[in-house]
C-alpha positions as CSV (number, residue, x, y, z in Angstrom):
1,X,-14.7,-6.8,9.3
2,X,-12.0,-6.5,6.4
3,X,-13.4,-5.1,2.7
4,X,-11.2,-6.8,1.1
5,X,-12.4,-5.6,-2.5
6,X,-10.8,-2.3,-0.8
7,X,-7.3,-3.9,-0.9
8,X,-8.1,-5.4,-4.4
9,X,-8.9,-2.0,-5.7
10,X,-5.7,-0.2,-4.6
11,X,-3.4,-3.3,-5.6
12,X,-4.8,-2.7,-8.9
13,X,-3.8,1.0,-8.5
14,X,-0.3,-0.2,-7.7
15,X,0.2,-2.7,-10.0
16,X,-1.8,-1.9,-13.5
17,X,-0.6,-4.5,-15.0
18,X,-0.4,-8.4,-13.6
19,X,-1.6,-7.0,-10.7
20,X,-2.3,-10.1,-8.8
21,X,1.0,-11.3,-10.0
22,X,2.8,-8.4,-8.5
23,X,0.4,-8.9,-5.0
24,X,1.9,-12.6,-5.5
25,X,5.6,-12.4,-5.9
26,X,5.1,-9.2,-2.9
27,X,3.5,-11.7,-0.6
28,X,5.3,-14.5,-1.1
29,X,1.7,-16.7,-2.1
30,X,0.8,-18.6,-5.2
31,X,-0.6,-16.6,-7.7
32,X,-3.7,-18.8,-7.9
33,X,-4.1,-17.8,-4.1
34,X,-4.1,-14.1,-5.1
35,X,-6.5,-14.1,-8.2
36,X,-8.9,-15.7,-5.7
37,X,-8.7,-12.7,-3.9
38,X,-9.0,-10.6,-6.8
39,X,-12.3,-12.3,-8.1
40,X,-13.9,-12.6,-4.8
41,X,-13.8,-16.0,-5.2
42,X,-11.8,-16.0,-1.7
43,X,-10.5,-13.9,1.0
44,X,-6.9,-13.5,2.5
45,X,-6.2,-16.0,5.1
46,X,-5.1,-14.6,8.3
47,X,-1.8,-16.3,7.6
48,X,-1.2,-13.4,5.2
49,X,-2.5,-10.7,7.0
50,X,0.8,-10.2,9.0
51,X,2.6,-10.2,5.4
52,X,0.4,-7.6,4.2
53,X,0.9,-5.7,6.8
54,X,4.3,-5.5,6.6
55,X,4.3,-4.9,3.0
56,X,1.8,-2.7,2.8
57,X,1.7,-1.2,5.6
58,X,-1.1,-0.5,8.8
59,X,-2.6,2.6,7.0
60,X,-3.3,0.0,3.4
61,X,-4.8,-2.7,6.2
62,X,-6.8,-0.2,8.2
63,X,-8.4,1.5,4.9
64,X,-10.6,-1.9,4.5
65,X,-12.0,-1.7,8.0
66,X,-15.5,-0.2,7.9
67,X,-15.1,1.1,11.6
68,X,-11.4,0.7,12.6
69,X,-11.0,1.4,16.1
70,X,-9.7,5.0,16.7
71,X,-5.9,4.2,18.1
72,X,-5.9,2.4,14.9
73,X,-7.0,4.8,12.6
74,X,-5.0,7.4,14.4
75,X,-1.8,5.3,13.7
76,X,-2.6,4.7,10.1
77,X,-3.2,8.4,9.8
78,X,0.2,9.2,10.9
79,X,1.7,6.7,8.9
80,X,0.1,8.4,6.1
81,X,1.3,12.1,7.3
82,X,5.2,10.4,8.0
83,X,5.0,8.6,4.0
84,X,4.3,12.2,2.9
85,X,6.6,14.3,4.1
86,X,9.0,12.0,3.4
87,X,8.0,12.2,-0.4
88,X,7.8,16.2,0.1
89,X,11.7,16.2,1.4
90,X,12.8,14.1,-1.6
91,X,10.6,16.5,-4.0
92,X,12.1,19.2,-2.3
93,X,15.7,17.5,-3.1
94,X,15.2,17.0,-6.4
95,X,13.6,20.4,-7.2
96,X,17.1,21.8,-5.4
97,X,19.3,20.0,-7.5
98,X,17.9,20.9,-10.4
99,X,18.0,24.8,-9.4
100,X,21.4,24.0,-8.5
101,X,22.2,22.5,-12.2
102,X,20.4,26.1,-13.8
103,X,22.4,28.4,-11.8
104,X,25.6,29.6,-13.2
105,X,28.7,29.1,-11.7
């Protein structure tokens, strides 16, 4: 079973603003089709599911599973770990670059 008031709550994390919008011109769907999601008022079809997905990616999908199975969660987590040190390695590049921009030459 998908929470998707999980997936609602992070979009809204994304996207402060228009959020739903935002979810909409992402996805590809009619906006009306995405506020239904964000009121509750409906749920993603599984015709989106694939679209989220790839947009989002397994670890956004997997975090509204109450009890995802473990080779799931496992592959989410890493997703997660790969995402970060990414982001560490550009911090780390910027941070350099800006060292290298103090230093006299």
């Amino acid at each position: 079973m998908i929470d998707t008031q999980v997936w609602v709550d992070a979009w809204r994390r994304m996207y402060p603003s228009k959020s739903a919008l935002m979810v909409a011109r992402d996805l590809d769907a009619p906006a009306r089709t995405v506020e239904k999601w964000f009121s509750g008022e409906a749920k993603p079809s599984f015709d989106y599911w694939g679209k989220i997905l790839n947009r989002y990616g397994l670890g956004f999908v997997v975090a509204g599973m109450a009890t995802p199975l473990p080779h799931l969660d496992d592959l989410a987590r890493e997703e997660r770990r790969a995402r970060l040190i990414a982001e560490r390695q550009s911090i780390d590049a910027l941070l350099a670059e800006d060292w290298q921009r103090r230093s006299p030459r």
